[in-house]
N, CA, C and O atoms as a CHARMM CRD file, in Angstrom:
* protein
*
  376
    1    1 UNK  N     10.68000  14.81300 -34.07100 PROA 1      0.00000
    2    1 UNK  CA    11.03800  16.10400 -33.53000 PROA 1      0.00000
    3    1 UNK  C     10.13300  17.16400 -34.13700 PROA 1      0.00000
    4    1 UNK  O     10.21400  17.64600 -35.26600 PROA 1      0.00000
    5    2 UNK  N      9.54900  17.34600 -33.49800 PROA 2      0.00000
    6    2 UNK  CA     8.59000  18.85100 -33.90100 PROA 2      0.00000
    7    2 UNK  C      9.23400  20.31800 -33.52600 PROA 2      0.00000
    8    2 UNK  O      9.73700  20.55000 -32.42700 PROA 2      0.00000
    9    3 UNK  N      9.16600  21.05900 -34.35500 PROA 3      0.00000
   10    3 UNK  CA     9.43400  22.37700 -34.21800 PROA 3      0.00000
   11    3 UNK  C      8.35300  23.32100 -34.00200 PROA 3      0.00000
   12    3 UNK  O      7.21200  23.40000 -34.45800 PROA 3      0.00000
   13    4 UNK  N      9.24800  24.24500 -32.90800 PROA 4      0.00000
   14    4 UNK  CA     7.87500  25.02000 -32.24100 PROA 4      0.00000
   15    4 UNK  C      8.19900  26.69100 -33.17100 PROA 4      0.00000
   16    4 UNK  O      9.35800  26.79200 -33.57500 PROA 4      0.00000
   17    5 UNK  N      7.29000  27.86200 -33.47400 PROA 5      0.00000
   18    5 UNK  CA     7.23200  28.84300 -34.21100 PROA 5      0.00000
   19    5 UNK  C      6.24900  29.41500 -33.53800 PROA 5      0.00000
   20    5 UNK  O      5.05300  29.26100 -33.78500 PROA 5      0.00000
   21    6 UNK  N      6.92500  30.39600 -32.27500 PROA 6      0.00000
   22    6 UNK  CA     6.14100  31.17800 -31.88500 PROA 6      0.00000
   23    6 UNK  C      5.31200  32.01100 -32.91400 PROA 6      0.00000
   24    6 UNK  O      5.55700  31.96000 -34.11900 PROA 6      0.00000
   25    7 UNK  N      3.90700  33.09900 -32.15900 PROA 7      0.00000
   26    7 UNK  CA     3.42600  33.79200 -33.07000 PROA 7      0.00000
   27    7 UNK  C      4.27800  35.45400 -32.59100 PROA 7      0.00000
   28    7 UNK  O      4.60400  35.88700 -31.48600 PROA 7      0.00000
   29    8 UNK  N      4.43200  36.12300 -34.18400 PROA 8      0.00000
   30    8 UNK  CA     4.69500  37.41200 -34.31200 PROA 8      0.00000
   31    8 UNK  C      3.61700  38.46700 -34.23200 PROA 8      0.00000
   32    8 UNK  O      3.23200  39.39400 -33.51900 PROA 8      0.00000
   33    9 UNK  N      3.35200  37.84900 -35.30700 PROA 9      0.00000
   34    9 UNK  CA     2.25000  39.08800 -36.17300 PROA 9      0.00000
   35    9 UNK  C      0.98000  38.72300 -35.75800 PROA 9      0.00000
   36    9 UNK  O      0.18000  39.52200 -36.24500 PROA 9      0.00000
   37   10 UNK  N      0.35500  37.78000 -35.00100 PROA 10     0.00000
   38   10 UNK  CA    -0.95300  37.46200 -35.55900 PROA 10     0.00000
   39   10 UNK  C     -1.25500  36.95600 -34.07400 PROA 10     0.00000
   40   10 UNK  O     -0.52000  36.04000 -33.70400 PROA 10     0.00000
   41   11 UNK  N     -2.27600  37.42600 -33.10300 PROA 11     0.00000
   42   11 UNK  CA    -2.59000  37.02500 -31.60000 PROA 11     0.00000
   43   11 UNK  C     -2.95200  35.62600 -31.25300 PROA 11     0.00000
   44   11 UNK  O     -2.40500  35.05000 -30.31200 PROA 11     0.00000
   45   12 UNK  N     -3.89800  35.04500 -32.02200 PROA 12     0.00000
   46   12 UNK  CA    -4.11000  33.80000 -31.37100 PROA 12     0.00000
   47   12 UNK  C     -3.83700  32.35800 -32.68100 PROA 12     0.00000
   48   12 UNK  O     -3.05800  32.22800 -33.62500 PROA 12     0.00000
   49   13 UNK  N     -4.58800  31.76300 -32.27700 PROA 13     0.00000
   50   13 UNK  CA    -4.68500  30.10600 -33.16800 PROA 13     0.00000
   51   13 UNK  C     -5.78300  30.43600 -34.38700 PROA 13     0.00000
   52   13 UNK  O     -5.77900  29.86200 -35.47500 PROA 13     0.00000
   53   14 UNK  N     -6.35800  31.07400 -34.13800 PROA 14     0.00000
   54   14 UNK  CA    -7.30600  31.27800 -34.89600 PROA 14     0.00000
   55   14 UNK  C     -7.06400  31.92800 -36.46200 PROA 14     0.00000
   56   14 UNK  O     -7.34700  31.41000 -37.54200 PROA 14     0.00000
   57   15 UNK  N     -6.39900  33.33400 -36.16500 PROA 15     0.00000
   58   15 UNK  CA    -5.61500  34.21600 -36.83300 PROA 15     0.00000
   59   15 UNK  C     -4.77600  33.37400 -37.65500 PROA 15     0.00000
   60   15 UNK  O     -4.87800  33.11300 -38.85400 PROA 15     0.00000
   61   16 UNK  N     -3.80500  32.94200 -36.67200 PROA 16     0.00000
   62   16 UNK  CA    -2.64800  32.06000 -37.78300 PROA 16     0.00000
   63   16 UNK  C     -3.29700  30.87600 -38.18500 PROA 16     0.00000
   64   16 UNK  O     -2.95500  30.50700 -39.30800 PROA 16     0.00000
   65   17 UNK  N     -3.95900  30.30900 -37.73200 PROA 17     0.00000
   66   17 UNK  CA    -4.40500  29.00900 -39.05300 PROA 17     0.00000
   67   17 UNK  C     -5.21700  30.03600 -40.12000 PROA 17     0.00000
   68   17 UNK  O     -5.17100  29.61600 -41.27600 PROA 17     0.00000
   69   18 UNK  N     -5.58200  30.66400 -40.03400 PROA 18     0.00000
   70   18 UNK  CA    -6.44700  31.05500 -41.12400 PROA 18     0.00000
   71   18 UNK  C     -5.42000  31.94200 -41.74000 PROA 18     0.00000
   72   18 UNK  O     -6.05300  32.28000 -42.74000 PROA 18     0.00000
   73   19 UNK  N     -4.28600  32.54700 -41.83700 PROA 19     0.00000
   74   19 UNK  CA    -3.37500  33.19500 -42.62200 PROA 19     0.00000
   75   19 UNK  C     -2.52900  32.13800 -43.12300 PROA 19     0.00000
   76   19 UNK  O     -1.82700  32.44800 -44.08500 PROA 19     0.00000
   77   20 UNK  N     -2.44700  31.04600 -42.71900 PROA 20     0.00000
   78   20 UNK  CA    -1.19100  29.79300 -43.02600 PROA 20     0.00000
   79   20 UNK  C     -2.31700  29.22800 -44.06300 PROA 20     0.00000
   80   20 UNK  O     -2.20000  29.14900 -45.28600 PROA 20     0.00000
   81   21 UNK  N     -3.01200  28.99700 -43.56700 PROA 21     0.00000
   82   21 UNK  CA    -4.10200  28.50600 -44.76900 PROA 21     0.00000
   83   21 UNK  C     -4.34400  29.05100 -46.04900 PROA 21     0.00000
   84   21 UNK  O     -4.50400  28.44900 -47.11100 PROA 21     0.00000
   85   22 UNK  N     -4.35300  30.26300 -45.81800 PROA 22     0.00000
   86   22 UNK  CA    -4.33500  30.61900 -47.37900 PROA 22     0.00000
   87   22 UNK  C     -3.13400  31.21900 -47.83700 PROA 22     0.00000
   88   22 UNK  O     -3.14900  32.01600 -48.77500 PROA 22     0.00000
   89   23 UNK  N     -1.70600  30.77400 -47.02000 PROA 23     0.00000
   90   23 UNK  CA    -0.71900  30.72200 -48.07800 PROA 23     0.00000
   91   23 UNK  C     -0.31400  28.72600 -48.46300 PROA 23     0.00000
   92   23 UNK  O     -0.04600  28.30900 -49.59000 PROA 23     0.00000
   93   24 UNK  N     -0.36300  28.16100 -47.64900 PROA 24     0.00000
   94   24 UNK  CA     0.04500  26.70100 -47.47400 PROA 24     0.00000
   95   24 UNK  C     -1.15100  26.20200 -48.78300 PROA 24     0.00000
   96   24 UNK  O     -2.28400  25.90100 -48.40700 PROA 24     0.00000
   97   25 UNK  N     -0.83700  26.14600 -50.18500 PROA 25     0.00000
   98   25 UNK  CA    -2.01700  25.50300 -50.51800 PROA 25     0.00000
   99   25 UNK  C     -0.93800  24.32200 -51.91200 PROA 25     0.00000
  100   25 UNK  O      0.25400  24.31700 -52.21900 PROA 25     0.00000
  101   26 UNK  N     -1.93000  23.64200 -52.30400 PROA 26     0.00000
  102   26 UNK  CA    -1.34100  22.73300 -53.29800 PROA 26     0.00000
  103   26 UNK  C     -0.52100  23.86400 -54.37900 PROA 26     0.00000
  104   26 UNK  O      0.45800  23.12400 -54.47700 PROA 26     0.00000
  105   27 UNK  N     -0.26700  24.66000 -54.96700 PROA 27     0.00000
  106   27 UNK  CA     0.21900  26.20500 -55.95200 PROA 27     0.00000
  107   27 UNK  C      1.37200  25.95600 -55.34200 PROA 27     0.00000
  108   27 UNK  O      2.41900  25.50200 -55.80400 PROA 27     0.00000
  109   28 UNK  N      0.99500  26.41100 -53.87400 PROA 28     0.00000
  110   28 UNK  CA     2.52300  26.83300 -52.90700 PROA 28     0.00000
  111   28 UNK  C      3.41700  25.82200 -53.03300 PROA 28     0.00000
  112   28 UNK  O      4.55800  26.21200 -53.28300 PROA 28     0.00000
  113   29 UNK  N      3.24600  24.45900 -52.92500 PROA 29     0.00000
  114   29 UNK  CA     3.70900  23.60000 -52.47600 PROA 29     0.00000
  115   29 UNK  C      4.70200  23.28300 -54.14600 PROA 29     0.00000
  116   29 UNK  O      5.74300  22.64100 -54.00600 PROA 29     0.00000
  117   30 UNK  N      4.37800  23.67800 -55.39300 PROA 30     0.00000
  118   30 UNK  CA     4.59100  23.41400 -56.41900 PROA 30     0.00000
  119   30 UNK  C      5.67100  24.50700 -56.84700 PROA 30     0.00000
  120   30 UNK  O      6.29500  24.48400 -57.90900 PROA 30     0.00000
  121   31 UNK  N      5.76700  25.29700 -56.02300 PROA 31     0.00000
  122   31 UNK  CA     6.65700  26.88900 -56.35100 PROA 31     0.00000
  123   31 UNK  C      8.31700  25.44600 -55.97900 PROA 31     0.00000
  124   31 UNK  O      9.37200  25.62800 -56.58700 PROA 31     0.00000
  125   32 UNK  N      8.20700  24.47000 -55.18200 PROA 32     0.00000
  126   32 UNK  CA     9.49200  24.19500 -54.43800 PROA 32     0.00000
  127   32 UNK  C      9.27400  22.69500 -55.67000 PROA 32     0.00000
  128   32 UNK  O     10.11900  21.93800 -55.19300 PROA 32     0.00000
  129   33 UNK  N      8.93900  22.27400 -56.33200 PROA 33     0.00000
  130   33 UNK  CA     8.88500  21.18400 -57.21800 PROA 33     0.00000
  131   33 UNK  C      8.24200  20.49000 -56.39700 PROA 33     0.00000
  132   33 UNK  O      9.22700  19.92600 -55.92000 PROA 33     0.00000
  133   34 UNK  N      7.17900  19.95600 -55.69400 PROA 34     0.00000
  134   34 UNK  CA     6.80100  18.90600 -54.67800 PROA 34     0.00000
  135   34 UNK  C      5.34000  19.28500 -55.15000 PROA 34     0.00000
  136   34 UNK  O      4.76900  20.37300 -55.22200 PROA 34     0.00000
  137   35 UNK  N      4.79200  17.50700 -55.55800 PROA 35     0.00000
  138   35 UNK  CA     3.59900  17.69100 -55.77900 PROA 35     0.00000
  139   35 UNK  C      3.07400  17.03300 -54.20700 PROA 35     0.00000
  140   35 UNK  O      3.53200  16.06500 -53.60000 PROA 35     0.00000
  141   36 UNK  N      1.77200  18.10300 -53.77500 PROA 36     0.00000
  142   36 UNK  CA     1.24500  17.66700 -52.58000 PROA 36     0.00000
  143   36 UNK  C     -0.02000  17.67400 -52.31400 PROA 36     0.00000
  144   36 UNK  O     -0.75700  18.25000 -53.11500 PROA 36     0.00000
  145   37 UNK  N     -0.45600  17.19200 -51.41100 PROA 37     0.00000
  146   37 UNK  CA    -1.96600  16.87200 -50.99100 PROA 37     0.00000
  147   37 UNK  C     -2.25400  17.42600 -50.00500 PROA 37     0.00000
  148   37 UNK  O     -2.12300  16.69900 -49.02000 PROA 37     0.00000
  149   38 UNK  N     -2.74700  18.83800 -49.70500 PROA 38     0.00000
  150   38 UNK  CA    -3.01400  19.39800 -48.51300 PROA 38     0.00000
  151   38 UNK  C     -4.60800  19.62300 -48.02300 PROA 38     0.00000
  152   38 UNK  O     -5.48600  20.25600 -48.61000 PROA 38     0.00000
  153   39 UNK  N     -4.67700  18.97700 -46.89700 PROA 39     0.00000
  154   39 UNK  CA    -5.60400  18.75100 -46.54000 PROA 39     0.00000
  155   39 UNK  C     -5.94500  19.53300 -44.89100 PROA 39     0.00000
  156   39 UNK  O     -5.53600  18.89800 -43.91900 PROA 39     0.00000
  157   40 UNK  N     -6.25900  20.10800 -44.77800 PROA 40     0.00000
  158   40 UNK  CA    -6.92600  21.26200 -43.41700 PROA 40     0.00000
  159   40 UNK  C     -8.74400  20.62700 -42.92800 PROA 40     0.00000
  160   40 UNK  O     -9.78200  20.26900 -43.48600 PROA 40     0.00000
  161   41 UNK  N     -8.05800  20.85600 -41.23600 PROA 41     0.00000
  162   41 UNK  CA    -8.74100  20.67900 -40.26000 PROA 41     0.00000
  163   41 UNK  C     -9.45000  21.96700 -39.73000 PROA 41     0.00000
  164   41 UNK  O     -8.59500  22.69700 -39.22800 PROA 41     0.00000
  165   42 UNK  N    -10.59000  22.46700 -39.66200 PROA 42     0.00000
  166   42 UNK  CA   -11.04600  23.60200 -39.47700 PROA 42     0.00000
  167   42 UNK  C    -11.10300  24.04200 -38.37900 PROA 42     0.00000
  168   42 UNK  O    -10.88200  25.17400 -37.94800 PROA 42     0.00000
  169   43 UNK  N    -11.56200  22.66300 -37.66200 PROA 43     0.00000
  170   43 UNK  CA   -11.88400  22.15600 -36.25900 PROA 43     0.00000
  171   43 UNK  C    -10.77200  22.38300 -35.25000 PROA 43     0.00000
  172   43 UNK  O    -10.50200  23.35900 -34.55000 PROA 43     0.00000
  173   44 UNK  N    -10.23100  21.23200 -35.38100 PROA 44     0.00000
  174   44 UNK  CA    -8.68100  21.08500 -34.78500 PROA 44     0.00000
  175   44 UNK  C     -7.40500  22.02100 -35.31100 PROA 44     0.00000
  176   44 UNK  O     -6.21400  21.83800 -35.05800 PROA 44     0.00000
  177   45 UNK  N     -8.07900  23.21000 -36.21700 PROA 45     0.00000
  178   45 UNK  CA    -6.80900  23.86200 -36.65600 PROA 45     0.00000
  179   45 UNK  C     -5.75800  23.37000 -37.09700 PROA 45     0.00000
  180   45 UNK  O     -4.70000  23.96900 -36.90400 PROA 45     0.00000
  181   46 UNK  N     -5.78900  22.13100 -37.81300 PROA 46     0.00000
  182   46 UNK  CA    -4.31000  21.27100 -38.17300 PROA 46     0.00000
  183   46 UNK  C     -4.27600  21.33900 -39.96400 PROA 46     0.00000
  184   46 UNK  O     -5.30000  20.88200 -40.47200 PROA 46     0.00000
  185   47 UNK  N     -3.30100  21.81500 -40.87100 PROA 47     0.00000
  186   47 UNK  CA    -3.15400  21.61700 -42.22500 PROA 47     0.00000
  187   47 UNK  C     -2.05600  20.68800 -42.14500 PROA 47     0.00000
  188   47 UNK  O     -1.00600  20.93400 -41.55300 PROA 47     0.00000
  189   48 UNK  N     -2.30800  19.66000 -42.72800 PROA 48     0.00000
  190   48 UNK  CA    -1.34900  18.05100 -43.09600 PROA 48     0.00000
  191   48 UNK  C     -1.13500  18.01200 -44.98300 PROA 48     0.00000
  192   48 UNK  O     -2.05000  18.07100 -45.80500 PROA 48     0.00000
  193   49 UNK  N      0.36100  17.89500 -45.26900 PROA 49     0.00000
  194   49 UNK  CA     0.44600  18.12500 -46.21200 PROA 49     0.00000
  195   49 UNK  C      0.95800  16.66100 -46.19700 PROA 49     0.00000
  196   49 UNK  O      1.39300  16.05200 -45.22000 PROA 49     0.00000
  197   50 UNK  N      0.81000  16.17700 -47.57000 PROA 50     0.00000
  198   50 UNK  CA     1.47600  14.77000 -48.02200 PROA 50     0.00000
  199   50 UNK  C      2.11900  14.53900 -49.22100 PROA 50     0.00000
  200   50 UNK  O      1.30400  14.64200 -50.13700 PROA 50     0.00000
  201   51 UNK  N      3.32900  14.24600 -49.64900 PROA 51     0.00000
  202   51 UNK  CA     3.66600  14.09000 -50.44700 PROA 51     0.00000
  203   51 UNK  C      4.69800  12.87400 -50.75700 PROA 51     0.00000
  204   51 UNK  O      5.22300  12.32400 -49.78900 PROA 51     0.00000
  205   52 UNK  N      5.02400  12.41400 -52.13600 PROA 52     0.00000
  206   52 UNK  CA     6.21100  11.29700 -51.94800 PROA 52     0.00000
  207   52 UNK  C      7.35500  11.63800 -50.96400 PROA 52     0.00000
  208   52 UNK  O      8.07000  12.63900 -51.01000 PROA 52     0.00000
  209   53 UNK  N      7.40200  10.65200 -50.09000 PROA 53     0.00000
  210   53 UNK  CA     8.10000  10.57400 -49.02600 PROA 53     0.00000
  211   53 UNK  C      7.94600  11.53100 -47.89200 PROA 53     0.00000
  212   53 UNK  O      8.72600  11.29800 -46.96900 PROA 53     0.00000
  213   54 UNK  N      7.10100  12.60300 -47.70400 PROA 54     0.00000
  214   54 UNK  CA     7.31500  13.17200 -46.81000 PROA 54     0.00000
  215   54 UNK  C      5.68800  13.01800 -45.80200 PROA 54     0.00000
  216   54 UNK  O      5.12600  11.92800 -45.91100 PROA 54     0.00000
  217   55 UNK  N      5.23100  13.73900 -45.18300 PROA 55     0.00000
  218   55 UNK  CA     4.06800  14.43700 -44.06300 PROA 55     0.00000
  219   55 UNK  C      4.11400  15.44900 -43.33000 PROA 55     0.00000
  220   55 UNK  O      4.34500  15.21500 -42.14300 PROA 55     0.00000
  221   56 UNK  N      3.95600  16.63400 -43.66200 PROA 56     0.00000
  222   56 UNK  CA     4.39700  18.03400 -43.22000 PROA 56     0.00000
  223   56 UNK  C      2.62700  18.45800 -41.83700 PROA 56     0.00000
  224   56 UNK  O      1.47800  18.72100 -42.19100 PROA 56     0.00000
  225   57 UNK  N      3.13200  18.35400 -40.51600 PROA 57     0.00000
  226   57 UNK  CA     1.47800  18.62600 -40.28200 PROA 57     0.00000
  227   57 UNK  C      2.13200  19.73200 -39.12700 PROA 57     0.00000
  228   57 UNK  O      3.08000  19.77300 -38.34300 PROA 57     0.00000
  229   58 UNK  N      0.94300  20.62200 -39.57000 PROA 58     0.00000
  230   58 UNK  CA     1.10100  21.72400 -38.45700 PROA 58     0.00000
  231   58 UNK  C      0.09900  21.84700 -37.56300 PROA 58     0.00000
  232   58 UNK  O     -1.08000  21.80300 -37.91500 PROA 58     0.00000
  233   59 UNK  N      0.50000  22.02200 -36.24900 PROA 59     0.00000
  234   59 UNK  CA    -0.74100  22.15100 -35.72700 PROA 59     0.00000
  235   59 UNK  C     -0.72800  23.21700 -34.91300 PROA 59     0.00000
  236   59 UNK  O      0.34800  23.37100 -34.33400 PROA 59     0.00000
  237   60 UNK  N     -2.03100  24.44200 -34.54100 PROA 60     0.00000
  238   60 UNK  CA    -2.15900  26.01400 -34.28700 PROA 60     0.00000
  239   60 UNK  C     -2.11700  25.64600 -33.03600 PROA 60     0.00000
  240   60 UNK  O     -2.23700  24.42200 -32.97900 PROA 60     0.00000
  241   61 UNK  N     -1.97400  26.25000 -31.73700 PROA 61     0.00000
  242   61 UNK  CA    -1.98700  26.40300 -30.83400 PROA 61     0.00000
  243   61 UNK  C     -2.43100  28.07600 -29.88000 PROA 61     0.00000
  244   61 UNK  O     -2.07000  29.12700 -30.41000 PROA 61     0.00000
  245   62 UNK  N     -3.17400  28.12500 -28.56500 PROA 62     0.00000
  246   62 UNK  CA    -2.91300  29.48100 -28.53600 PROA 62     0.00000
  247   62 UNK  C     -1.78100  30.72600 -29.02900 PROA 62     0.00000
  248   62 UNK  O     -2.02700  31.81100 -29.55500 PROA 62     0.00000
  249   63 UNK  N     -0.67100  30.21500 -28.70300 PROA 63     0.00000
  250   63 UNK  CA     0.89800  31.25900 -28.99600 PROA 63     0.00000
  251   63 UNK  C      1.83400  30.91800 -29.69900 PROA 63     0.00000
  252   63 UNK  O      2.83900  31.62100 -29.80600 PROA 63     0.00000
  253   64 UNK  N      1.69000  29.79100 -30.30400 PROA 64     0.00000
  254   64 UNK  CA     2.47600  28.85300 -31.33000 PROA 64     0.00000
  255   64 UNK  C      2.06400  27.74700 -32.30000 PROA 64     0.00000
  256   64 UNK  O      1.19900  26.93400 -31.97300 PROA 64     0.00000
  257   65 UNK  N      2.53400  27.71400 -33.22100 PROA 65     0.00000
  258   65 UNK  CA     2.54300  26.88500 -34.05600 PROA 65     0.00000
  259   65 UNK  C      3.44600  25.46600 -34.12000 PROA 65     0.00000
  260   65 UNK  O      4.67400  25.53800 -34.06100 PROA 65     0.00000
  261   66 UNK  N      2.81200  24.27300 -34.23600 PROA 66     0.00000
  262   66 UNK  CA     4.00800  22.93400 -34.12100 PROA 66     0.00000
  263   66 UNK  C      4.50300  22.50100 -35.42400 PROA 66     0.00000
  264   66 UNK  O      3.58600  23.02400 -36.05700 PROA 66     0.00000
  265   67 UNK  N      5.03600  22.10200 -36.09300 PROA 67     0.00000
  266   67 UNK  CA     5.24600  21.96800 -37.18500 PROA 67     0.00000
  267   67 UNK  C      6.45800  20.62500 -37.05900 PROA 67     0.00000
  268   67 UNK  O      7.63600  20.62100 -36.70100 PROA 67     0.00000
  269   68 UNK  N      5.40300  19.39800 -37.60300 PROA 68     0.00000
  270   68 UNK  CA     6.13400  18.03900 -37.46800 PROA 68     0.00000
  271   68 UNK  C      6.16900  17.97100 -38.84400 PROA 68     0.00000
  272   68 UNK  O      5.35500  18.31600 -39.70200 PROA 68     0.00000
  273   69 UNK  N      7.80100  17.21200 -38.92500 PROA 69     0.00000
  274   69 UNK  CA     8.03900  16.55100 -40.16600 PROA 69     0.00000
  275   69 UNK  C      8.24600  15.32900 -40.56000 PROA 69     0.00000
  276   69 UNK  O      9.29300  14.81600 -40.16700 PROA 69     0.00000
  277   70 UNK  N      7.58600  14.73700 -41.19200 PROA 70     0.00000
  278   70 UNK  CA     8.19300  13.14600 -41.19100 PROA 70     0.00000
  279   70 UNK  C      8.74200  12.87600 -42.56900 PROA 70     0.00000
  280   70 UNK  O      8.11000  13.25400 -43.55500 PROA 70     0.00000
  281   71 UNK  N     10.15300  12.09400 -42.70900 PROA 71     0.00000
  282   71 UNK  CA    10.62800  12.10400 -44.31800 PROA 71     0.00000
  283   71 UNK  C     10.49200  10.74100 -44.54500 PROA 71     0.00000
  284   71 UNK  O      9.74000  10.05600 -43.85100 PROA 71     0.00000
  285   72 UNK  N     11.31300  10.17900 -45.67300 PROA 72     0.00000
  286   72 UNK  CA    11.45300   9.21300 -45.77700 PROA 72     0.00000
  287   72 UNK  C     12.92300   8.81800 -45.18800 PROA 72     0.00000
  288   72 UNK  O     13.69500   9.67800 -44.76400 PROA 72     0.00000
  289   73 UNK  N     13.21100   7.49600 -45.20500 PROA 73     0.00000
  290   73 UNK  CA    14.95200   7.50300 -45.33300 PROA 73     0.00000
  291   73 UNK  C     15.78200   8.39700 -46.17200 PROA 73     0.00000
  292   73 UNK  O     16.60000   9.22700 -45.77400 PROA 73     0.00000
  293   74 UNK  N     15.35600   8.02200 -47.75300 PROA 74     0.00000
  294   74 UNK  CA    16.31600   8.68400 -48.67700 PROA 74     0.00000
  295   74 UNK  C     16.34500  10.32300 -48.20500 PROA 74     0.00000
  296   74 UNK  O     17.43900  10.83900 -48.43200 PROA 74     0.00000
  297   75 UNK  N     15.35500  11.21500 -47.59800 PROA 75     0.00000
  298   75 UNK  CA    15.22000  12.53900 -47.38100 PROA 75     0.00000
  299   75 UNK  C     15.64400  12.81500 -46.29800 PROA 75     0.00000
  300   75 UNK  O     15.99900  13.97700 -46.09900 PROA 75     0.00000
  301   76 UNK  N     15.75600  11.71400 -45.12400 PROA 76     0.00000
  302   76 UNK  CA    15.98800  11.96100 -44.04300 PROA 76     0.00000
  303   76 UNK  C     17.22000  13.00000 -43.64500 PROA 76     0.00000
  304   76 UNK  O     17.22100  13.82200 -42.72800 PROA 76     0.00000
  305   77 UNK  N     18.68200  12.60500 -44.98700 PROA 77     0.00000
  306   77 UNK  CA    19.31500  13.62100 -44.56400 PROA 77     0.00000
  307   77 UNK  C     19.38700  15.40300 -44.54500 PROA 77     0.00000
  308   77 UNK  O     20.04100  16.36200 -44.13400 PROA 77     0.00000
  309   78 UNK  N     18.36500  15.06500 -45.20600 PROA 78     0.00000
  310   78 UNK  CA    18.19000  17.26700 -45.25900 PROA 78     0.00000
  311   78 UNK  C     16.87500  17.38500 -44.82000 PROA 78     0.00000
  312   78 UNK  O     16.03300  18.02000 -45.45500 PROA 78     0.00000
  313   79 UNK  N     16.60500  16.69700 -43.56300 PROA 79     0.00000
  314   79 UNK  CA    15.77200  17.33500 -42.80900 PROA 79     0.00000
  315   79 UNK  C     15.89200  18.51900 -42.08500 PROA 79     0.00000
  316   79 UNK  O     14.85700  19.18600 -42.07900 PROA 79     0.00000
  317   80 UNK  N     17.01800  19.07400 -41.35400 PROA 80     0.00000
  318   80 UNK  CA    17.65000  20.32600 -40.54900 PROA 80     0.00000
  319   80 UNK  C     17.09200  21.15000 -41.87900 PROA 80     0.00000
  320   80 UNK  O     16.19800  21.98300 -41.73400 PROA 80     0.00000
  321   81 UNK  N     17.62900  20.89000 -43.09500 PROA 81     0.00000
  322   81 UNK  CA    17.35200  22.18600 -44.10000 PROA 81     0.00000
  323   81 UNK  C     16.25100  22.18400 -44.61500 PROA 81     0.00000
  324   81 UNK  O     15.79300  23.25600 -45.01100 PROA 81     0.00000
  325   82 UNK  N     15.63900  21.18900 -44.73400 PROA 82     0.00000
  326   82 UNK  CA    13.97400  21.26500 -44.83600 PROA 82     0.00000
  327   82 UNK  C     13.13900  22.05100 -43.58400 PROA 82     0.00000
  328   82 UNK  O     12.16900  22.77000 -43.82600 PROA 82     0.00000
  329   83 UNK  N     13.56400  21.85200 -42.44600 PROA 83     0.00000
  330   83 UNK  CA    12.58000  22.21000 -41.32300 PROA 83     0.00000
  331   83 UNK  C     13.21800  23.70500 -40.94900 PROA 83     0.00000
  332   83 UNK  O     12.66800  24.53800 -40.22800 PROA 83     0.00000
  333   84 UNK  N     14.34800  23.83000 -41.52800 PROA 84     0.00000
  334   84 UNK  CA    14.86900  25.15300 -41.45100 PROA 84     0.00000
  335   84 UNK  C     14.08600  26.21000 -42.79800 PROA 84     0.00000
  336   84 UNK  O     13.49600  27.26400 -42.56300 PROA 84     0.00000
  337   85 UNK  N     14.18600  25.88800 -43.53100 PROA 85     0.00000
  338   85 UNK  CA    13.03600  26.50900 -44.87500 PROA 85     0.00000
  339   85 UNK  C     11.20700  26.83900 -44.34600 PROA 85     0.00000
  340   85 UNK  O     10.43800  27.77100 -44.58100 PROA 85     0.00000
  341   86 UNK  N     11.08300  25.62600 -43.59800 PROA 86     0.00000
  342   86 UNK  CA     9.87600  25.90400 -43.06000 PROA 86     0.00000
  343   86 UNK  C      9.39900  26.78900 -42.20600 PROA 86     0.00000
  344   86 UNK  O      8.25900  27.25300 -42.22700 PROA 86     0.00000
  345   87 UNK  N     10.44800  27.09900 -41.26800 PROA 87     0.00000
  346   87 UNK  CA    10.78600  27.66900 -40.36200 PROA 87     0.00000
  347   87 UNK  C     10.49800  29.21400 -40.70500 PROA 87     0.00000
  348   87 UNK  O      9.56500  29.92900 -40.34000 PROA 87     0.00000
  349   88 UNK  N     11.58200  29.48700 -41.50900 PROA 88     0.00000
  350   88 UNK  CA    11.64800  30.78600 -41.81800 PROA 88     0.00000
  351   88 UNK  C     10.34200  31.18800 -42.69300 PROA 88     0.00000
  352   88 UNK  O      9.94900  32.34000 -42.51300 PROA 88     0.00000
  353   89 UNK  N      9.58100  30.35300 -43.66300 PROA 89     0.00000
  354   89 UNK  CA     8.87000  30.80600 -44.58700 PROA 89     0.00000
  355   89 UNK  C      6.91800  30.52900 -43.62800 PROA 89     0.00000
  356   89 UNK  O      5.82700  30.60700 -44.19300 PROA 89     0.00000
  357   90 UNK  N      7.16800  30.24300 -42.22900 PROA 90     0.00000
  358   90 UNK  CA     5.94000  30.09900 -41.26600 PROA 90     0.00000
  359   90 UNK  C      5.90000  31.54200 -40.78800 PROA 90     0.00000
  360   90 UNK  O      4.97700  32.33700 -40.96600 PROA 90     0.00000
  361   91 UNK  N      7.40300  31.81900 -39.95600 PROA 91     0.00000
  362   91 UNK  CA     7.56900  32.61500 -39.21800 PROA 91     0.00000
  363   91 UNK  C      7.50900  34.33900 -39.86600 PROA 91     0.00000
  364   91 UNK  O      7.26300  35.39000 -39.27500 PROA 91     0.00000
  365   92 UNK  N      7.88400  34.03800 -41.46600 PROA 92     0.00000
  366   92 UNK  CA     7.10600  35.45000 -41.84700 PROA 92     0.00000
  367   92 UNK  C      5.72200  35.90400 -42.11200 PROA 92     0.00000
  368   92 UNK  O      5.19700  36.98300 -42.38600 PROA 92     0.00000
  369   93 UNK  N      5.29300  34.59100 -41.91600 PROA 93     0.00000
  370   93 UNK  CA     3.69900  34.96200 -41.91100 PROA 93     0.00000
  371   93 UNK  C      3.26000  34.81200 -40.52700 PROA 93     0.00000
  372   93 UNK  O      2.03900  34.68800 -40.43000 PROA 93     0.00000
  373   94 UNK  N      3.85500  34.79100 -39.52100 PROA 94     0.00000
  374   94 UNK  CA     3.01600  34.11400 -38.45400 PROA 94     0.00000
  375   94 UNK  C      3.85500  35.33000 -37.60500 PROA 94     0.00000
  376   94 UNK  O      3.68100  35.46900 -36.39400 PROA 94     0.00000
């Protein structure tokens, strides 16, 4: 299930990958205890984050942002509140 995050603040794909980008970085990811591996597509506009048990990948679009999550089992149950955190902390930058 991917979640869609229209854009607010910022007109195209371009704009928001490059503002998500320089908040989404390995620092950020460590503010929530999760050590991660984030890795950005310049090209394809896609930042894929990896960590134990999870795969966080977003991908820019003209007017929206996609934002897939994949957990493990054990995480699977607080996915709603994981993708809900994401949600809100995309959508104030975006």
């Amino acid at each position: 299930m991917a979640l869609k995050i229209d854009y607010k603040t910022v007109n195209d794909r371009d704009a928001a990958y490059t503002k998500v980008k320089s908040v989404i970085t390995p620092e950020y990811t460590q503010k929530f205890q999760v050590k991660a591996d984030v890795a950005y597509d310049d090209v394809k506009k896609i930042i894929k984050s990896t960590g134990a048990g999870f795969t966080l990948t977003l991908c820019f679009f003209d007017t929206y942002c996609e934002a897939d999550l994949e957990l493990s089992i054990i995480l699977r149950a607080l996915k709603s509140k994981i993708l809900t955190k994401i949600e809100d902390q995309i959508s104030k930058n975006l």
